[in-house]
C-alpha positions as CSV (number, residue, x, y, z in Angstrom):
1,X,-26.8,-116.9,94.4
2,X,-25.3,-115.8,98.1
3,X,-23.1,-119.8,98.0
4,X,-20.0,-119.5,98.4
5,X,-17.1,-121.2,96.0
6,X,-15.9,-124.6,97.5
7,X,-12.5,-124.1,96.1
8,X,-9.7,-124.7,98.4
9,X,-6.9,-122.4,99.2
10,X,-3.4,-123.7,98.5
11,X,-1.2,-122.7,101.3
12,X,2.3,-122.6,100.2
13,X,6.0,-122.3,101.1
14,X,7.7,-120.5,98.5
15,X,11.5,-120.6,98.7
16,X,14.0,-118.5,97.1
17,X,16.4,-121.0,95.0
18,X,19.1,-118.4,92.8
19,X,18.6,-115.2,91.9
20,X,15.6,-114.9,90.3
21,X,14.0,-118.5,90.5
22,X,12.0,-119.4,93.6
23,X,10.4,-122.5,94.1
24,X,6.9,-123.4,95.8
25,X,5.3,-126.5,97.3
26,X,2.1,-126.7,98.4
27,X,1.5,-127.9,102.1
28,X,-1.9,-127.7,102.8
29,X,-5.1,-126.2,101.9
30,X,-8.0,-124.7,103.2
31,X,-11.7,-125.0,101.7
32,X,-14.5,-123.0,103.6
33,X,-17.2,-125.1,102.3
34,X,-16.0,-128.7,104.0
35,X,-16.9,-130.5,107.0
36,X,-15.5,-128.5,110.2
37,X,-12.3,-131.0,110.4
38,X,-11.5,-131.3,106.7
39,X,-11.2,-127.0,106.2
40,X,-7.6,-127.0,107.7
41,X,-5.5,-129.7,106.2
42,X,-1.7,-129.1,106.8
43,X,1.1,-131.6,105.6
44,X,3.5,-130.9,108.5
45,X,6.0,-133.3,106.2
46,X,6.0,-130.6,103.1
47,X,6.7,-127.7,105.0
48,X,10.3,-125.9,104.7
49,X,11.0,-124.0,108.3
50,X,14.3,-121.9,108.4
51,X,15.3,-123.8,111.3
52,X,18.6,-125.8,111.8
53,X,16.6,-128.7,112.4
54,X,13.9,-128.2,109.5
55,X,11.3,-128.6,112.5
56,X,8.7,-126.0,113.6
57,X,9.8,-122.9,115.1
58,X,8.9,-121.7,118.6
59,X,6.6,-119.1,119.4
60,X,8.5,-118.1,122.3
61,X,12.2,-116.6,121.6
62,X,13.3,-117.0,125.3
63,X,13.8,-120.3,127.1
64,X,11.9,-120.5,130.5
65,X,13.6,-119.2,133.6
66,X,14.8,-121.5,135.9
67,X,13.9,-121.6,139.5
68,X,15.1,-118.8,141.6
69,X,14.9,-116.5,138.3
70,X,12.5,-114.7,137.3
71,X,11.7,-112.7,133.5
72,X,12.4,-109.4,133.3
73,X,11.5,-107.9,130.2
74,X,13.6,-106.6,126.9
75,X,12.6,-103.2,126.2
76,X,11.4,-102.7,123.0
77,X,10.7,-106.5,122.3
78,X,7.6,-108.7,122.3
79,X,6.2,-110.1,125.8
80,X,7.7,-113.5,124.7
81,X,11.6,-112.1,124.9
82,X,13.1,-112.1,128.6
83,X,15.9,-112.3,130.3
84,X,16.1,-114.4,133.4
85,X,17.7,-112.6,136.7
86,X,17.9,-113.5,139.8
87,X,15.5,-113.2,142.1
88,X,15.6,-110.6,144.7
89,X,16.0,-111.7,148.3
90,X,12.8,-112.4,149.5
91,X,11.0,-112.9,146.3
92,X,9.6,-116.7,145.8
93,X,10.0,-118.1,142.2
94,X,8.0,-121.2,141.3
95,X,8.5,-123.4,138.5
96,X,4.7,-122.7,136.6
C-alpha cells in the first residue's frame, strides 16, 4: 500500500514506414523506483533524429553571431531564432 510500481517506462521512437505501418524501437527507459543514476537510461545509438546527419538536433535554430554582430530578434519566433546585424557605431560586441 502507498509503493509505487518499479516498472520502467519504455521511451520510444516511432517512425512512419508506408501508409499505414509505423515502426517503433525502444531507446531507453525510465523506472522511478531505481538508484538516482539508473532512472534515465537513454541509448543515444537507437535513436532516429530527422536530421541529415541522424545526429542530435540543436536546441538553438540560429548559429551564433559573429563578432561585430549582434541578435536581433524574429518576431513572432522563439528567443532562440535571431538574426545577426551589424552592430551600430559605437556599440561593443563581444564574443560570450
Amino acid at each position: 500500500e502507498g509503493s509505487e510500481l518499479g516498472f520502467p517506462y519504455l521511451i520510444v521512437n516511432i517512425n512512419h514506414t508506408s501508409e499505414q505501418q509505423f515502426a517503433w524501437t525502444v531507446f531507453g527507459t525510465y523506472t522511478p523506483n531505481a538508484p538516482l543514476h539508473k532512472q534515465f537510461i537513454i541509448m543515444l545509438e537507437k535513436a532516429q533524429w530527422k536530421t541529415k546527419d541522424n545526429k542530435v538536433p540543436r536546441s538553438q535554430c540560429s548559429d551564433n553571431c559573429p563578432p561585430g554582430f549582434r541578435k536581433a530578434p524574429k518576431p513572432g519566433a522563439q528567443s532562440c531564432c535571431y538574426d545577426c546585424v551589424l552592430c551600430s557605431e559605437g556599440e561593443i560586441s563581444n564574443t560570450t
